[in-house]
N, C-alpha and C positions, 0 to 999 in steps of 0.2 A: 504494500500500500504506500500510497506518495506521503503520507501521513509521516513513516518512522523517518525519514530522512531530514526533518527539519527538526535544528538543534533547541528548540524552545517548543518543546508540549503544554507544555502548561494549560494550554488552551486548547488540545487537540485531542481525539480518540478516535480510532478507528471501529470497524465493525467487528473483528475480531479481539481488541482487546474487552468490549464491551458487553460483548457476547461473555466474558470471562468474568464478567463483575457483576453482569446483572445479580439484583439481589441486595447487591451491598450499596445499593447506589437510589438516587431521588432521581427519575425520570419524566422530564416535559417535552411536550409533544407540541410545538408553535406550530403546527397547520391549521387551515382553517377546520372548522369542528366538521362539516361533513366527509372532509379525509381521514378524518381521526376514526370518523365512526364505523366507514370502509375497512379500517386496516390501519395496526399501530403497533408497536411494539410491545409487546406483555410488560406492564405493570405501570407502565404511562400516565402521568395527569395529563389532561388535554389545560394548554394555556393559549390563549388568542391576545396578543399585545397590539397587533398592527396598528389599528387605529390611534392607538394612545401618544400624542406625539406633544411637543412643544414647540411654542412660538415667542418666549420670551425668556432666554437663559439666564437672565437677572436675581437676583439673590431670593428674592419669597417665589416667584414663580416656579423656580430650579426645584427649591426645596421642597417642594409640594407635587411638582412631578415626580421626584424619588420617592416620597412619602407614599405615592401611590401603588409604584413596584414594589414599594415594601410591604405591603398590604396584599398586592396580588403574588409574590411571591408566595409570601409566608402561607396564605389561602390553599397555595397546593401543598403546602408541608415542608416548605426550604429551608433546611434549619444550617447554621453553621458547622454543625460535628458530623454534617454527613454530604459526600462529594455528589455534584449533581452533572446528567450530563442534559443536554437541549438539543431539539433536531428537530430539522424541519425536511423536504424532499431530499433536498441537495444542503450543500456546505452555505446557505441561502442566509438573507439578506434576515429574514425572520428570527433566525435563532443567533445568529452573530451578535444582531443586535441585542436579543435577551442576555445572551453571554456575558459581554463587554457593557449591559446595567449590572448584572447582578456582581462583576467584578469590582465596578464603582460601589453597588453597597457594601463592599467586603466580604465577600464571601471567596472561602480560600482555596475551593480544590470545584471550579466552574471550568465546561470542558464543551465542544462542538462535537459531535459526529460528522467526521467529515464523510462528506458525501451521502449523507441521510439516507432514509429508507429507500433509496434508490442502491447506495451501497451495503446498507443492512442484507437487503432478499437477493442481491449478487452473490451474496457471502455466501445462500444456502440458508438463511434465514427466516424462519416467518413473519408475518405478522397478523394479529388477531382482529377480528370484530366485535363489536360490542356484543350481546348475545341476545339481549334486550334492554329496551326503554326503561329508564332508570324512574321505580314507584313513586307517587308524588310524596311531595313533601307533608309532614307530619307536623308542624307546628310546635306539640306538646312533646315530641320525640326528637327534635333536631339538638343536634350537638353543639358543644358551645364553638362558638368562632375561634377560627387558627391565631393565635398571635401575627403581628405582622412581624416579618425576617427583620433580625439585630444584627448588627455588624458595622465597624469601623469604616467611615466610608472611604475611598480611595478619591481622592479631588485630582490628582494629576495623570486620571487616565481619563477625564473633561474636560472639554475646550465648553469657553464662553465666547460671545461675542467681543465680548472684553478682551480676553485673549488674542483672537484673533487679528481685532485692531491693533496688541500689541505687536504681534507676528509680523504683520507687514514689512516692517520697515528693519524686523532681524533678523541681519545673516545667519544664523545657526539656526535658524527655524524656515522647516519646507513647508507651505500649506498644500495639500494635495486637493484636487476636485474631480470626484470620482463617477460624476455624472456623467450621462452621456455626452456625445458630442452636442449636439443638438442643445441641449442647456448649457454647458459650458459655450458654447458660439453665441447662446441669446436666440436661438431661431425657433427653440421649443420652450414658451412661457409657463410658467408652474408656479409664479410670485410676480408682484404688482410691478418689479422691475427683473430685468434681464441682465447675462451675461456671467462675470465672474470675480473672484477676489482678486484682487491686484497683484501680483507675479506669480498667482497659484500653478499649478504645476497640474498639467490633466493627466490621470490613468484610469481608463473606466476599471470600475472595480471587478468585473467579470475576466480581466485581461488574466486575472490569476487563478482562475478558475480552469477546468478541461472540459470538454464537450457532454460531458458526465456530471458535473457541478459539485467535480470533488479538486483539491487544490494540486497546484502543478506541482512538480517537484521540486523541492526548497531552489535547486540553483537554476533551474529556470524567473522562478517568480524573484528570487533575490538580481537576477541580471535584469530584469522590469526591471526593477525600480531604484536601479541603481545607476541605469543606463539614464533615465534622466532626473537624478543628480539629488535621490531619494536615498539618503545612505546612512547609518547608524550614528553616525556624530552627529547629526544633528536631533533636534527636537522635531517630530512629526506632526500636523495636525491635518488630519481627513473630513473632508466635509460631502456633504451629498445635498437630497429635498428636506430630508428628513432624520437623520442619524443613523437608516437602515443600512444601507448600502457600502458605507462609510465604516461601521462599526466590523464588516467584513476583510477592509482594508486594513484597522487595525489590527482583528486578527490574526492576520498575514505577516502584518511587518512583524509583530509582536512574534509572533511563531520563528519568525528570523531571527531573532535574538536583538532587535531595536530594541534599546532601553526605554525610551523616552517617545512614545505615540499617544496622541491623545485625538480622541473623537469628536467634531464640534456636536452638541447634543444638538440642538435645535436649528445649522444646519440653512440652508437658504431660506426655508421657510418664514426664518424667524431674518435673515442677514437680505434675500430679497426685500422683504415687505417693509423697511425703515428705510425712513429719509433718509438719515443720515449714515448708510453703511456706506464704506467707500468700492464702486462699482467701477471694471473695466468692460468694453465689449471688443474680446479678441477677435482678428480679423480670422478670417478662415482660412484653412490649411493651402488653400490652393493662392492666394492673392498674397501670401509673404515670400518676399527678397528670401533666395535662395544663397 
């Protein structure tokens, strides 16, 4: 698996190791719930994040978005004394992003299946159906509520907009923008203004991916992003629409052994729609001096 060959797991599991632990481990299932209910991997909470996103990474807004993961974490049973792993089809943009919150709340043994239930049933592996419609709820018999998930947060694996604005203008900081081309160019709109962060650096995030939507091999995906000028001395920050996309890129580098990546949370959603964020619109690949 392209999984063992990069020197930073910390964030990665394959189908075979996992296949080896089941059991010992807290299982979430980031697809949407009618694939869950299709087919999932035995012993799975089903968790749906997508939509939960931010638009303002300012101090009470931030900390009220976390507030909330920690709430929906804790819900499926995420405790710190026991390692959790998150999958979605592929090595996807869904559970990356679960991953790389739940590492920001502190939780200390968070891990991706790479290449998700697409590389789970490759292995030889099953996956289960639900068997039946879960009885309705009981009122006088329901259990008390999960605690929400504790843990020490990790603030330097988040970028703010704050951040970012610092970024610009320091050399030891790359910002990356992992959106398509199309949003990096400004020609496909997804916020009230177009374009891009000021000398950000484009890799769409899928570049590290294989046609299987499991990760390349560590010295492929390290020659990406080294080739253009993405390299462990520096401080990284990846941004996307919304933190999804981005939080895979982290990842990535992190799986390389980058010390220092951090995700913008909020991401253009939140750096499109304000006046006062500083915008360029790169010209396109084809009309720049060669």
């Amino acid at each position: 698996m392209p999984t063992a060959d990069f020197p930073d797991r910390k964030y990665l599991i394959d189908a075979r190791e996992l296949g080896e632990r089941l059991g010992a481990l807290t299982l979430i299932d980031l697809r949407p719930a009618e694939d869950f209910s299709l087919g999932h991997i035995e012993g799975s909470r089903h968790l749906d994040i997508y939509g939960v996103s931010l638009n303002d990474s300012s101090d009470a807004p931030l900390n009220a978005f976390l507030s909330i993961f920690r709430n929906l974490f804790g819900s499926r049973g995420v405790s710190r004394d026991k390692p959790v792993v998150i999958y979605d089809h592929e090595t996807g943009e869904r559970a990356a992003r679960a991953v790389w919150l739940l590492a920001v709340l502190g939780h200390p043994d968070v891990k991706i299946l790479d290449g998700g239930t697409q590389a789970w049933t490759e292995s030889g592996n099953p996956l289960v159906r639900l068997s039946a419609a879960p009885a309705p709820a009981d009122p006088a018999k329901a259990p008390p509520a999960s605690p929400p998930y504790k843990g020490t947060q990790n603030p330097e694996l988040l970028a703010t907009r704050f951040d970012v604005h610092r970024a610009i203008d320091d050399e030891q900081t790359v910002i990356v923008d992992v959106r398509r081309e199309a949003e990096y160019l400004g020609t496909e709109k997804r916020a009230r203004r177009v374009g891009t962060v000021p000398g950000a650096v484009h890799v769409f995030w899928r570049d590290h991916l294989d046609d299987k939507g499991a990760f390349r091999r560590a010295e492929v995906v390290r020659e990406l992003y080294a080739s253009r000028g993405i390299t462990p001395d520096k401080t990284i920050i990846a941004f996307c629409q919304g933190g999804y996309r981005s939080a895979s890129t982290f990842l990535a580098l992190k799986s390389l052994g980058y010390p220092r990546v951090r995700n913008y949370v909020a991401s253009w959603g939140e750096w499109g729609n304000r006046d006062d964020s500083n915008i360029i619109v790169p010209e396109p690949w084809g009309s720049r001096p060669r």
